[in-house]
NUVEXBA-714190 format. One line per 8 residues: number of its first residue (from 0); their letters; for each residue x, y, z of N, C-alpha, C. Coordinates in nm, 4 decimals. Layout:
NUM) a) X Y Z X Y Z X Y Z  ...
END
This chain:
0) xxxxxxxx) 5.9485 7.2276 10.3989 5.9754 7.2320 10.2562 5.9615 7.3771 10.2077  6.0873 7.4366 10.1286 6.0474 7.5686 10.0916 5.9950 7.5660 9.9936  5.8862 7.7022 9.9468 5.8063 7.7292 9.8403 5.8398 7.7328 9.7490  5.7462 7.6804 9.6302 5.7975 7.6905 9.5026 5.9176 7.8076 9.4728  5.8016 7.9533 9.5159 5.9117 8.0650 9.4995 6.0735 8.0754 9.5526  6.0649 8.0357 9.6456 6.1806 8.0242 9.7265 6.2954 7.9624 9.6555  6.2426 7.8324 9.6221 6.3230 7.7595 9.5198 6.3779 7.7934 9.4056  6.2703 7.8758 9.3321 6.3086 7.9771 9.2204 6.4141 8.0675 9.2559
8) xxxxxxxx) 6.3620 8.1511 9.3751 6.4642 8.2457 9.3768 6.6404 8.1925 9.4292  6.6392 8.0567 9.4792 6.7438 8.0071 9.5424 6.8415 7.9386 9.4218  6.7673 7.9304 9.3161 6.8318 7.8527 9.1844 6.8876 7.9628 9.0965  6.8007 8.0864 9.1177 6.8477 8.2286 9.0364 6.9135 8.2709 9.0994  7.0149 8.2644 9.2042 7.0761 8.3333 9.2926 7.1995 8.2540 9.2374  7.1595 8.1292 9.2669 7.2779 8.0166 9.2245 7.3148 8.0536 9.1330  7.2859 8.0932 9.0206 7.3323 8.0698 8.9078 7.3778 8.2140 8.8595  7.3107 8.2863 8.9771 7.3917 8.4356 8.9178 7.3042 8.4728 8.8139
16) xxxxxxxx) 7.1600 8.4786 8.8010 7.0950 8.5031 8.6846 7.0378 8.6373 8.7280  7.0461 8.7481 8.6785 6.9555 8.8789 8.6811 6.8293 8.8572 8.6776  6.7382 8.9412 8.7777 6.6018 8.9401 8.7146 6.6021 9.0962 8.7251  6.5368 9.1249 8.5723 6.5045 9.3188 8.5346 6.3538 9.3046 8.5609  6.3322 9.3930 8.6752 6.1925 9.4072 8.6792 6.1559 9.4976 8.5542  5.9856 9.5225 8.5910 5.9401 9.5795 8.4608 5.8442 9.6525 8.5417  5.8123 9.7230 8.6725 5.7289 9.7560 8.7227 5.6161 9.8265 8.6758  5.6203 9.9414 8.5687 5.5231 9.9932 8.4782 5.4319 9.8975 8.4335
24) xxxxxxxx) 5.5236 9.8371 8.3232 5.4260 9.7675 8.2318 5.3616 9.6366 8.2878  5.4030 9.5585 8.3811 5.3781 9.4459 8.4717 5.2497 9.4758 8.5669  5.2387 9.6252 8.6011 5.1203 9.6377 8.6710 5.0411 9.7115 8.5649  5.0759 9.7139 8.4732 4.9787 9.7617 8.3608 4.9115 9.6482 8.2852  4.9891 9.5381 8.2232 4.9712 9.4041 8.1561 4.8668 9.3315 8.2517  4.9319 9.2943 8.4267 4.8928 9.1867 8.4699 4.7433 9.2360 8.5414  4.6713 9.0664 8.5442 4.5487 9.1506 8.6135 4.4389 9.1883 8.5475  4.4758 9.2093 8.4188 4.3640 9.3230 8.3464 4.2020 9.2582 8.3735
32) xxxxxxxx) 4.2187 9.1339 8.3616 4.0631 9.0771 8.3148 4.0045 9.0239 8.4651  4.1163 9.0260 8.6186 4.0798 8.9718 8.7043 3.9288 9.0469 8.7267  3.8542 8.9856 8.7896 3.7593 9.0844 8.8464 3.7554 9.0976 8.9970  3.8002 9.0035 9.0896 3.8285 9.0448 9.1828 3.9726 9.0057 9.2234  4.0482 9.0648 9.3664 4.1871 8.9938 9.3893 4.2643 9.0882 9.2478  4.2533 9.1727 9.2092 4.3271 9.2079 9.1366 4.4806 9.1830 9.1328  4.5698 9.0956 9.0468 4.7116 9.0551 9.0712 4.7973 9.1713 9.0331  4.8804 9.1977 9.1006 5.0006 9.3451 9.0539 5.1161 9.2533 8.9590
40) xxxxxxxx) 5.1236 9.1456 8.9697 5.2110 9.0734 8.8743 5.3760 9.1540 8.8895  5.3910 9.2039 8.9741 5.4975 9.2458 9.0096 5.6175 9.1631 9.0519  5.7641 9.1970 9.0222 5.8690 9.1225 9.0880 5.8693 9.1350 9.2039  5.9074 9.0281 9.3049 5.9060 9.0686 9.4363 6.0967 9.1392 9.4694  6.0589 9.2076 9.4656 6.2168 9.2980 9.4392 6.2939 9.2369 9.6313  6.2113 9.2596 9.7016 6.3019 9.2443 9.8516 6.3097 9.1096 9.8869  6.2042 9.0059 9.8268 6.2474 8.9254 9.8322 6.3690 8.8554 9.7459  6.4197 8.9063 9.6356 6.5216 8.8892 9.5339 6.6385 8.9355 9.5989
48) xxxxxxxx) 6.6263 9.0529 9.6583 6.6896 9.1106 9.7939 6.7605 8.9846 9.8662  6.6938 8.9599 9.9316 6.6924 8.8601 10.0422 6.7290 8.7007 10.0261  6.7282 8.6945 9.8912 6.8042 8.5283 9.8049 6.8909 8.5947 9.8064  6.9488 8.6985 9.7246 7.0721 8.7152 9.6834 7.1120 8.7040 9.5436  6.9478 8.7609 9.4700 6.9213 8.7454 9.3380 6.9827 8.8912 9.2717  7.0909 8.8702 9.1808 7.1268 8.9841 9.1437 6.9475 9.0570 9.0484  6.9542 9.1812 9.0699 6.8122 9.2473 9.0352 6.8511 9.4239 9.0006  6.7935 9.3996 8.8482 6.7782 9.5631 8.7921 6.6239 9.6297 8.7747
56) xxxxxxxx) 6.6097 9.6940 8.7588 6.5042 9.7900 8.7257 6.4952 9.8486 8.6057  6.4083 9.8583 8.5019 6.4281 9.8874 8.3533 6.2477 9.9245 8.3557  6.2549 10.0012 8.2258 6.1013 10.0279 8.1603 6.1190 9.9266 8.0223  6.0335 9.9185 7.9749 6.0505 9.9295 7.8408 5.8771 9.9510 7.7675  5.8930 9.9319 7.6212 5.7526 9.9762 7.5591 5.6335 10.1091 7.6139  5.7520 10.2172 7.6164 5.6929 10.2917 7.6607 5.5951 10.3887 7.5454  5.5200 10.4254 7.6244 5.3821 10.4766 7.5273 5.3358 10.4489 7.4154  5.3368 10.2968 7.4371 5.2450 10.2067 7.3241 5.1149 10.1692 7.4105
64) xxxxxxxx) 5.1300 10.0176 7.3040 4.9926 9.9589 7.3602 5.0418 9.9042 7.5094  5.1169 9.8144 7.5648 5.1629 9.7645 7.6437 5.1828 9.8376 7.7670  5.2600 9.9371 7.7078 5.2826 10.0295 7.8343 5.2560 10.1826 7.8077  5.0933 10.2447 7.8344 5.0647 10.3524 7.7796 5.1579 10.4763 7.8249  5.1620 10.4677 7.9259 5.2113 10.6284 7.9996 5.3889 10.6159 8.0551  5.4197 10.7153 8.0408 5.5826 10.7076 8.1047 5.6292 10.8028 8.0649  5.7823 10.8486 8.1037 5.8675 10.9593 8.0346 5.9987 10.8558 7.9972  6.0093 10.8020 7.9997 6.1547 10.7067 7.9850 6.2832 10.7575 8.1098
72) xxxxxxxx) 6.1850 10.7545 8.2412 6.2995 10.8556 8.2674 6.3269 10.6973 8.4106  6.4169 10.7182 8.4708 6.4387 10.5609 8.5110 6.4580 10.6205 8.7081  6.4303 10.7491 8.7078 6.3752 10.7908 8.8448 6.2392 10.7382 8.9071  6.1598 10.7508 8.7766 6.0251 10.7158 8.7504 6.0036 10.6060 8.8087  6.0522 10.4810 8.7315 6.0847 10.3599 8.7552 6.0999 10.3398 8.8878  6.2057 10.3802 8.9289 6.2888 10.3639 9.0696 6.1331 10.4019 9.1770  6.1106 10.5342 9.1905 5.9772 10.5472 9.3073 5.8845 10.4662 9.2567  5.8498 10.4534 9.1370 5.7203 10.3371 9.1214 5.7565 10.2267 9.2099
80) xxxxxxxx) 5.8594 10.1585 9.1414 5.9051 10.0453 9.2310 5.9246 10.0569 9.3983  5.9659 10.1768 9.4451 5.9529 10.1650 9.5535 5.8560 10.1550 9.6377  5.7662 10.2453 9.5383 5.6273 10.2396 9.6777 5.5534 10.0702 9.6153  5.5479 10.0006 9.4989 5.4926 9.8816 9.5293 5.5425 9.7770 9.5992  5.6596 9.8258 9.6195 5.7616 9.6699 9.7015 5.7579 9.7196 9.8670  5.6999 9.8338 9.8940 5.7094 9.8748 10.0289 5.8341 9.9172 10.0760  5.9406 9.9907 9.9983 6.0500 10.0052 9.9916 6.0291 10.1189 10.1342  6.0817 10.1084 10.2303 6.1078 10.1995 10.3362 6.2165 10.2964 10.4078
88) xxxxxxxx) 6.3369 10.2296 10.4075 6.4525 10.2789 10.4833 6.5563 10.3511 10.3289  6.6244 10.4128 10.4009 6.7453 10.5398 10.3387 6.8244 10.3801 10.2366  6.8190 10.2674 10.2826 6.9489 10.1957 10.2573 6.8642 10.0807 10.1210  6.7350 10.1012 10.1472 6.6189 10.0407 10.0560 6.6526 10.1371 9.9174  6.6078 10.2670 9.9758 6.5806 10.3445 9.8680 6.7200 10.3570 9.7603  6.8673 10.3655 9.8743 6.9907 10.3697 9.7913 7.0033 10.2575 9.6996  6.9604 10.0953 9.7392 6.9772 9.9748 9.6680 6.8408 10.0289 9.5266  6.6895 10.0737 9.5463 6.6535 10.0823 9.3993 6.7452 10.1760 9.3071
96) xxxxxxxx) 6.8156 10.2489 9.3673 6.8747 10.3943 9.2832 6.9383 10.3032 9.1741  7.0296 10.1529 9.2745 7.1341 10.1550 9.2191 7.0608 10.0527 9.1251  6.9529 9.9807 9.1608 6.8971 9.8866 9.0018 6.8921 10.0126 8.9229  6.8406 10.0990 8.8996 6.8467 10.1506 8.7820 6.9205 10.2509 8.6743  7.0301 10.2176 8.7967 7.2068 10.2825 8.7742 7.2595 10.1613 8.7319  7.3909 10.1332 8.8508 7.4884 10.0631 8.8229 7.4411 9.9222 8.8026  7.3208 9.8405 8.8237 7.2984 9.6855 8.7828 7.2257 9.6967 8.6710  7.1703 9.8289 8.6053 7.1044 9.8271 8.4951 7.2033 9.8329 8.3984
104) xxxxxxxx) 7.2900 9.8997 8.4359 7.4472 9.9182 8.3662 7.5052 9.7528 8.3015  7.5060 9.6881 8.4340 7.5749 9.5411 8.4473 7.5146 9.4758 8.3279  7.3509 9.4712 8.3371 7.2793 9.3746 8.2537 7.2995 9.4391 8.0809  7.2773 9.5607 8.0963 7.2843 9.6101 7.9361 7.4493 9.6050 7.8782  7.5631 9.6052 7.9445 7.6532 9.6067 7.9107 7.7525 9.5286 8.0471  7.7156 9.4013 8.0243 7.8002 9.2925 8.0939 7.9215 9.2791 8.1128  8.0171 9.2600 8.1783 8.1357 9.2537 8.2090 8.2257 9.3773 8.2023  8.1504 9.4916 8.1484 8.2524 9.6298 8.1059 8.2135 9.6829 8.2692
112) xxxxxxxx) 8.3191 9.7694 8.2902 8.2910 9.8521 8.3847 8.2235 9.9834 8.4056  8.1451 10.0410 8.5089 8.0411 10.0959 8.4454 8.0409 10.2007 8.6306  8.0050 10.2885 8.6105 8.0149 10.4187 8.7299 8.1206 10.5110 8.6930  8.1403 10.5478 8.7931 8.2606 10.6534 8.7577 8.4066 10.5592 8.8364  8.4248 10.5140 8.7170 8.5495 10.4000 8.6815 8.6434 10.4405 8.5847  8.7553 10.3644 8.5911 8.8416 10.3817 8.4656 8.8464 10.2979 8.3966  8.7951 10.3045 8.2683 8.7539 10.2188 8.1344 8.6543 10.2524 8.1382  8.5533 10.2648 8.2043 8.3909 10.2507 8.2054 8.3603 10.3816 8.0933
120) xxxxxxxx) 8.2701 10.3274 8.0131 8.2202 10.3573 7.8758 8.1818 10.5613 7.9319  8.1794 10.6053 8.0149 8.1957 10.7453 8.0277 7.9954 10.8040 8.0426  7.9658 10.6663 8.0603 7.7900 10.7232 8.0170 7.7356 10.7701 8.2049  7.7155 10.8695 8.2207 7.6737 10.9043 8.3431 7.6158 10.9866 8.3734  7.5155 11.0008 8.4572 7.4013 11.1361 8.5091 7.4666 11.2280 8.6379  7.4428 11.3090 8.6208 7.4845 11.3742 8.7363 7.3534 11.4640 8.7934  7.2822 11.4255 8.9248 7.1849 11.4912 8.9618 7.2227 11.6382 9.0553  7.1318 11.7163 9.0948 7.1226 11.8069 9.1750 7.1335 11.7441 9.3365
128) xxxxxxxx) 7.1799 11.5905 9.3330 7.1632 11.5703 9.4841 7.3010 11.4385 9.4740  7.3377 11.4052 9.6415 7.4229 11.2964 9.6096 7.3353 11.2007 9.7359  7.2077 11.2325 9.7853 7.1351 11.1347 9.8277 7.0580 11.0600 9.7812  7.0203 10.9476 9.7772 6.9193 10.8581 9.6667 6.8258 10.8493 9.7200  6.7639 10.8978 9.8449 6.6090 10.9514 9.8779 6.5665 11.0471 9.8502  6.6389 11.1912 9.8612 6.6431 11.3169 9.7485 6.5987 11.2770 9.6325  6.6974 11.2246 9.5754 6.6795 11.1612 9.4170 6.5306 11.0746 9.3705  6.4798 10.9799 9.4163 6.3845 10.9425 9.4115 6.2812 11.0504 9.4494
136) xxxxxxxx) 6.2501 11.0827 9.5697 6.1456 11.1487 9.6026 6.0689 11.2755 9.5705  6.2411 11.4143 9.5384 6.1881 11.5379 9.4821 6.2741 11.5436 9.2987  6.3156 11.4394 9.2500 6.3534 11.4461 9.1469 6.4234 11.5516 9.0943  6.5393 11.5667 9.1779 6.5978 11.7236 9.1640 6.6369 11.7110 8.9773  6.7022 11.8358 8.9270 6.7414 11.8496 8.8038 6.8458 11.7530 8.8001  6.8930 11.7403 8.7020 6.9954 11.6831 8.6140 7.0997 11.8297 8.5824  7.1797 11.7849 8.6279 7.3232 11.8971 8.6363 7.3757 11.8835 8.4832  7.4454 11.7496 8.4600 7.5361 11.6933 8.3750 7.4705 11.5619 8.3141
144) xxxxxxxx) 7.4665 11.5350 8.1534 7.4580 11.4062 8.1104 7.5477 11.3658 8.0599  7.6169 11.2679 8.0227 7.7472 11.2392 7.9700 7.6826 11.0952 7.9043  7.7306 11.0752 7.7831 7.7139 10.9719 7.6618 7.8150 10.9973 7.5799  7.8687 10.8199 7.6179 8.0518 10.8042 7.5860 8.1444 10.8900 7.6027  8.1061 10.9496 7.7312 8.2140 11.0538 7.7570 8.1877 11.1609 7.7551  8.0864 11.2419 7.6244 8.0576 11.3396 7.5805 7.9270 11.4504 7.6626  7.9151 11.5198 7.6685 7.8479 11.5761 7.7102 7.7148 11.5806 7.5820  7.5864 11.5734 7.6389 7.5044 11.5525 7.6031 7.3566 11.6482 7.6563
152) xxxxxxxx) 7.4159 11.7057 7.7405 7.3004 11.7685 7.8680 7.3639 11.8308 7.9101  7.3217 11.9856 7.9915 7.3773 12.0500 8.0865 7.2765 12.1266 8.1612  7.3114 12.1674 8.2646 7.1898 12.2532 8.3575 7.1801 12.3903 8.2572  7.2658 12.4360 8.2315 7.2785 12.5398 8.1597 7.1821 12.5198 7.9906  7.1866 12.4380 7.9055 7.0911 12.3896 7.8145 6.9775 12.4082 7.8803  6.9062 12.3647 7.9875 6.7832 12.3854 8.0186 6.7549 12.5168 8.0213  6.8350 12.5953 8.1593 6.7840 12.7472 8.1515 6.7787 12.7668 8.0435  6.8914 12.7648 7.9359 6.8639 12.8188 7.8038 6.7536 12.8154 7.7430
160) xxxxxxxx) 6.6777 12.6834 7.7422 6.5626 12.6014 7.6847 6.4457 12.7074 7.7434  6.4515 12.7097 7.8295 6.3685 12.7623 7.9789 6.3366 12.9288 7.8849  6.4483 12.9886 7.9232 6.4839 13.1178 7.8705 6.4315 13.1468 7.7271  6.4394 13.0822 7.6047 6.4280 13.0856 7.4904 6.2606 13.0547 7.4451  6.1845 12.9499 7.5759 6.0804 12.9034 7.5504 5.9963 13.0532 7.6315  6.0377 13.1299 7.6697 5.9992 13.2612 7.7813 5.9598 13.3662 7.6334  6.0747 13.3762 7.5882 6.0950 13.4498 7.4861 6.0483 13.4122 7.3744  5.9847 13.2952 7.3420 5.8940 13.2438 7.2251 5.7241 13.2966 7.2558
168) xxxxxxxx) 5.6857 13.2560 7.3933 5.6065 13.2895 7.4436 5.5631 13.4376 7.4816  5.6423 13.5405 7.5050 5.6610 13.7196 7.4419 5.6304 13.7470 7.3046  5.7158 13.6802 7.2453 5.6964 13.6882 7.0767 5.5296 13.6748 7.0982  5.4871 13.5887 7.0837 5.3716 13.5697 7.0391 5.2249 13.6619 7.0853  5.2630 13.6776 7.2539 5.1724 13.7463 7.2846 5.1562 13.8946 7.2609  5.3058 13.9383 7.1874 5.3665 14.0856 7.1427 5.2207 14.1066 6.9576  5.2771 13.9850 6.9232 5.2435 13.9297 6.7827 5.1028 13.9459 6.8060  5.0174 13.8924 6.8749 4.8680 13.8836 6.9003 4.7777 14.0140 6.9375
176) x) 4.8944 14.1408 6.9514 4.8105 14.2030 6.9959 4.7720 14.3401 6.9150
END
């Protein structure tokens, strides 16, 4: 007889139902009052894997009560999740990239097309790497942001940022003395 879980995950598979983990706030929420056996209350992401449970990766309630600490940044997400699910191989790490790419895409905006597609709403990151163990592990820069098409981000904005915050920091110590 298979396990309750099993069953769960074999009925959510059926039915084509998403599950969005919440890995932050889930090991932040769950657990709190255990005193021993501490529970991680975590999705079992490889086993969702392994039904054939469509599965995204998302934050949410970030730096409230719920979920104190975060950057909203969904790299974050991605290595958290990896090291609690025991995520190991090149082909592990490419499947979290893509929960918190292209199936996070799916769930927030259903049926539209979404990557670098034609129609697809134009919203896309472009990193300093085109490996998704790179990407997770040394969090290279962000090259390009694009929102609806538009540019929103550039590597070049940062140096600038970079550059300007150099030169705020002169000012002052010029000023102080």
């Amino acid at each position: 007889m298979p396990s309750a879980r099993g069953r769960v995950l074999d009925a959510l598979a059926a039915v084509r139902i998403t599950v969005v983990a919440l890995p932050a706030t889930d090991l932040y929420l769950m657990g709190r009052d255990d005193e021993r056996n501490v529970r991680r209350g975590v999705a079992p992401i490889r086993e969702l894997w392994s039904a054939g449970v469509p599965a995204a990766l998302s934050s949410n309630n970030i730096r409230i009560e719920f979920t104190p600490t975060g950057r909203a940044d969904p790299r974050d997400i991605a290595l958290l999740a990896a090291r609690i699910s025991h995520i190991f191989s090149p082909d592990q790490f490419a499947r979290i990239v893509d929960m918190t790419t292209a199936a996070a895409a799916a769930v927030v905006h259903p049926g539209e097309p979404h990557g670098v597609t034609v129609g697809a709403r134009g919203d896309l990151v472009v990193p300093d790497t085109d490996d998704p163990t790179t990407l997770l592990f040394d969090q290279p820069p962000r090259t390009l942001v694009l929102a609806g098409g538009l540019p929103v981000y550039t590597e070049r904005r940062e140096r600038d940022w970079h550059r300007q915050a150099r030169q705020l920091e002169l000012a002052k110590w010029q000023f102080s003395r």
